[in-house]
C-alpha positions in Angstrom: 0.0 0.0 0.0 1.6 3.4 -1.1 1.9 6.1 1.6 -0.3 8.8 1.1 1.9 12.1 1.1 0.6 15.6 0.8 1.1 17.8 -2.8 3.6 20.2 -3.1 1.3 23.3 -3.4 -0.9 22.4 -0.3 2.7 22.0 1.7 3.4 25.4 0.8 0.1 26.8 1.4 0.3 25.1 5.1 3.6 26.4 5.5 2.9 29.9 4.5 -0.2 29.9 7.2 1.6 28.3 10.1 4.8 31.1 9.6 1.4 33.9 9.6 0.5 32.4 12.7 3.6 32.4 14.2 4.7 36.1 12.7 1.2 37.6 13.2 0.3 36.0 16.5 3.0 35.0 18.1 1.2 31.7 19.1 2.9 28.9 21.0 4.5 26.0 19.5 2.3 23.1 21.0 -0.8 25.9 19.6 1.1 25.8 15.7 1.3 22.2 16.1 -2.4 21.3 16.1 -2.8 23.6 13.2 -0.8 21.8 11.4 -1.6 18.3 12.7 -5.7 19.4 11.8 -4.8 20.6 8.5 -3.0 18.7 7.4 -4.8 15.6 8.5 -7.3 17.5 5.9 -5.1 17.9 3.2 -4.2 14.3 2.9 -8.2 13.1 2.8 -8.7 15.9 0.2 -7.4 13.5 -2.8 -10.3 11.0 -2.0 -12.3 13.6 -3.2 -10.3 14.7 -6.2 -9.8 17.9 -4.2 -6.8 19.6 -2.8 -6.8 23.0 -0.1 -7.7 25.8 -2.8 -10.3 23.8 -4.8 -12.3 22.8 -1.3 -16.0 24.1 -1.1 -18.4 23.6 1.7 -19.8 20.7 0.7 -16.3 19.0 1.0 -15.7 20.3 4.7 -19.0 18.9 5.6 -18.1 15.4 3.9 -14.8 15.5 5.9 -16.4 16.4 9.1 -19.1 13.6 8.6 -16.5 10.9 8.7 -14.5 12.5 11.6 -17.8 12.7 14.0 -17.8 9.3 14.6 -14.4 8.5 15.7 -14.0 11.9 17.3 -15.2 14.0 20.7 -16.9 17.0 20.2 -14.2 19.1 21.5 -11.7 17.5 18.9 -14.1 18.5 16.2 -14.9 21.7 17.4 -10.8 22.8 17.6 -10.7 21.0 14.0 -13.4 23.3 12.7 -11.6 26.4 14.1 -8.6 25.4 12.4 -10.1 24.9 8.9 -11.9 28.4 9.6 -8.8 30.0 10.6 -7.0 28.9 7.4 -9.3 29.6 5.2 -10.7 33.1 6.4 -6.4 33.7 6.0 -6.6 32.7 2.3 -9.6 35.3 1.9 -8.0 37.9 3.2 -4.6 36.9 0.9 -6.8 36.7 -2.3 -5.6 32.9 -2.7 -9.8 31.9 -2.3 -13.1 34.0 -3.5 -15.2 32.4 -1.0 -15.0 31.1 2.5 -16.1 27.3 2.6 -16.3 27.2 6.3 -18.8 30.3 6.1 -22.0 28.4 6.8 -20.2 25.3 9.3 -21.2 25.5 12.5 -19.1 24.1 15.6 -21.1 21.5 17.8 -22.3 23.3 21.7 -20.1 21.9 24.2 -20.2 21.2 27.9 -18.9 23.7 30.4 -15.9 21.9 32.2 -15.3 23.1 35.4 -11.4 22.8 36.0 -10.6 20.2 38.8 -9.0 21.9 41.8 -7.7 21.5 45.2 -9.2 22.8 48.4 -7.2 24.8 50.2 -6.3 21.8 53.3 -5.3 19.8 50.3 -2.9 22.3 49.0 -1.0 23.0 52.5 -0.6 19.3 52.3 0.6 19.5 48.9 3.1 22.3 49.8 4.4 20.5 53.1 5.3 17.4 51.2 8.5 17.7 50.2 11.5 16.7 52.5 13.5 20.3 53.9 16.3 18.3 54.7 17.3 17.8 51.3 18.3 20.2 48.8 15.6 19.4 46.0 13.1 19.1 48.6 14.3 23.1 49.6 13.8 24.0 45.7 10.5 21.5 45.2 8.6 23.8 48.2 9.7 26.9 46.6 8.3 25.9 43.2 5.2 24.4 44.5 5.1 27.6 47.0 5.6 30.4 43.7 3.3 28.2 41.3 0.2 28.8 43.8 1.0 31.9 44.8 1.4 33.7 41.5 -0.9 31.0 39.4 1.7 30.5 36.8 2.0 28.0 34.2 4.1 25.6 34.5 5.8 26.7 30.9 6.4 29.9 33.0 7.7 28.7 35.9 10.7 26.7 34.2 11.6 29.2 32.7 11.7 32.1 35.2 14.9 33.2 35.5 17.1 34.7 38.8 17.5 38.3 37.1 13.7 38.3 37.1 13.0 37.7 40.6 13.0 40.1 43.2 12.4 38.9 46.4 12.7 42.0 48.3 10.0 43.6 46.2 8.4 40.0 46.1 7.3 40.1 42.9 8.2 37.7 39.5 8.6 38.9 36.0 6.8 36.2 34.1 6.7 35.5 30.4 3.5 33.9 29.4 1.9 32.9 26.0 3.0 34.8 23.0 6.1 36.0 24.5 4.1 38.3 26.9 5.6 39.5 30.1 3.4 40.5 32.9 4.5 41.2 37.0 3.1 39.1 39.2 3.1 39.4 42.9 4.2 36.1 44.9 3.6 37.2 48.5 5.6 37.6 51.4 5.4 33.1 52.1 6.8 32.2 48.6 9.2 35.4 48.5 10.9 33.6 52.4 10.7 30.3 49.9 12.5 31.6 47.1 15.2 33.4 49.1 15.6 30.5 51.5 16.4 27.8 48.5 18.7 30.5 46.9 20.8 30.8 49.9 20.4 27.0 51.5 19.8 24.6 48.4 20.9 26.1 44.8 24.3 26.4 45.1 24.9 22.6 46.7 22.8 21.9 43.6 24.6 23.4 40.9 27.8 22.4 42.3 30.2 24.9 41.1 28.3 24.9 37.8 26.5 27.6 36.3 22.8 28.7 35.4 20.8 31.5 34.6 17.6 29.6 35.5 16.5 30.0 38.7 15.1 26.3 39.5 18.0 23.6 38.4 18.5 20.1 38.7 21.3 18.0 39.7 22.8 17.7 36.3 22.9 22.1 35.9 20.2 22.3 34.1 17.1 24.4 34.1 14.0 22.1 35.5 11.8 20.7 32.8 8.0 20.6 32.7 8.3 17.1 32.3 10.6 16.7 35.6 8.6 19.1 37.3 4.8 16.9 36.2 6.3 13.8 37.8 7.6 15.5 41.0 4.1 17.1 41.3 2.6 13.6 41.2 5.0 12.5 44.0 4.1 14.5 45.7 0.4 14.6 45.3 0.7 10.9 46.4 2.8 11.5 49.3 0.0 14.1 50.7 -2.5 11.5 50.1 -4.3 13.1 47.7 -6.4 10.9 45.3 -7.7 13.7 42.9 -6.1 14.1 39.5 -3.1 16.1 39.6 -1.4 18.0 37.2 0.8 21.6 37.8 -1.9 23.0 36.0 -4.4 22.2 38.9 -2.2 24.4 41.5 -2.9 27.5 38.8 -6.9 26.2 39.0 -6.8 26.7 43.0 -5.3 30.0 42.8 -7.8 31.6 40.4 -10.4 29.5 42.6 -8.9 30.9 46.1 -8.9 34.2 45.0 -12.4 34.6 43.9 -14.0 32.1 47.0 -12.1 35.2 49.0 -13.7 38.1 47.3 -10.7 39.0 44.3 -12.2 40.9 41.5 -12.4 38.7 38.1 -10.2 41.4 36.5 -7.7 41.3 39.0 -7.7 37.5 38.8 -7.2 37.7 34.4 -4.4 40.1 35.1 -2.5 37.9 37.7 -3.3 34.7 35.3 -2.4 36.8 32.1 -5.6 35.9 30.2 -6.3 37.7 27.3 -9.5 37.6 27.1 -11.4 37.8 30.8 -14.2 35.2 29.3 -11.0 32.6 29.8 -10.8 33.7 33.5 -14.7 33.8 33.7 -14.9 29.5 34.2 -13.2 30.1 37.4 -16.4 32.0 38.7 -18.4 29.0 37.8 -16.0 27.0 40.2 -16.2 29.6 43.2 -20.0 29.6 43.1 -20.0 26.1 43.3 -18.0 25.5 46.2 -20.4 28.7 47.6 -23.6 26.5 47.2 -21.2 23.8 49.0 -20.8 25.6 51.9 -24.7 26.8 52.0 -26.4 23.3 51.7 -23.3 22.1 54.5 -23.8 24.7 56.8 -27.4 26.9 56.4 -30.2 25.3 58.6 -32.4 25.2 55.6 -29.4 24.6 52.9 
């Protein structure tokens, strides 16, 4: 069976859109990735159909998306859907298509997911897990301690460097998505953290070696989000805590935190670095949730 390989002029036309992306937007490289992975996927059916990317009209997109509803979730469809819209509203605009094929496609509704996150005994028992006597255990409670106080991601905290934290004004310079820097405030209990592992724990670390980043392993290197995902599970385990865990959940009970104790939303999409505040709005949905906990545990007639 020959391998099915895509035409020349829809690998140029994909690589023309992905370098828009990444010039116009500045998106991330996991976010250019599914373009290409969605497209592309696409592109390769198109021949089936005696098609290829500029000859595609709705009726084609619709055919394509019939055979992927059955062996996909809705949410896959829907982000396949926004990346065939995406391309080809970008070939409008560049005069390489008269009409819009996705004009008239509409995505499927999906569920509200509430992000999982942890209560706030669960993460003092998530922060008091790692072992003080030991170096890495210093720099594990200072991560864990600046990743719920400043709600980072953990793409962000890897690669925070030492020039851009100042614990005497207790703050963090943080580069987020799209090359973005923001100042976020860590507190006063993850600024002791931070100073404590730099005086006690990075140096025996790094041995002699020498880093810019400010969290490092034993081999001089920057900590990876890989590294730091399996510590985080660890650790989760060691605090006996069954839920799912994930860095990303710590940056789900700081949002949560701060609105259950009366943050404004648009102080909390600041602090995140949301773009858009209806990103930062799900976490409402969480804090009013756990507010109708408390009612029906604790009102006499809840």
């Amino acid at each position: 069976m020959s391998e099915t390989v895509l035409i020349p002029a829809d690998v140029a036309e994909l690589d023309a859109f992905i370098d828009h992306l990444w010039l116009e937007d500045g998106l991330a490289k996991n976010t250019l990735e599914s373009y290409r992975l969605d497209l592309t996927t696409f592109a390769l059916w198109l021949p089936s159909q005696s098609k290829q990317l500029l000859t595609v009209e709705q009726a084609d997109i619709q055919q394509y998306l019939a055979v992927k509803f059955p062996q996909s979730k809705p949410r896959s469809i829907s982000r396949l859907i926004a990346s065939l819209r995406r391309f080809y509203r970008y070939l409008l605009r560049e005069n390489r298509m008269n009409v819009d094929p996705t004009l008239q496609i509409e995505s499927p509704k999906l569920p509200r997911s509430l992000p999982k996150s942890l209560n706030e005994d669960e993460v003092v028992a998530l922060l008091n897990a790692p072992n003080l006597s030991e170096p890495a255990g210093l720099r594990d409670r200072a991560m864990l301690e600046l990743l719920y106080a400043c709600g980072l991601r953990v793409s962000e905290l890897v690669s925070i460097k030492t020039t851009e934290v100042s614990v005497s004004d207790s703050v963090v310079r943080v580069t987020g998505k799209g090359s973005k820097t923001r100042l976020v405030p860590m507190g006063e209990e993850a600024a002791d953290w931070i100073s404590r592992y730099l005086k006690e724990a990075r140096g025996k670390i790094l041995q002699k070696r020498l880093s810019d980043a400010l969290f490092v392993t034993n081999r001089g290197e920057a900590m990876t989000r890989q590294a730091f995902w399996y510590l985080i599970k660890r650790y989760a385990l060691l605090a006996g805590i069954t839920k799912h865990m994930s860095p990303h959940v710590l940056r789900h009970a700081f949002a949560t935190h701060l609105l259950n104790h009366g943050a404004d939303l648009r102080v909390v999409q600041m602090l995140l670095g949301h773009s858009d505040i209806s990103t930062t709005q799900i976490y409402t949905h969480v804090a009013r949730e756990r507010l109708k906990q408390l009612h029906s545990m604790h009102h006499p007639r809840g």
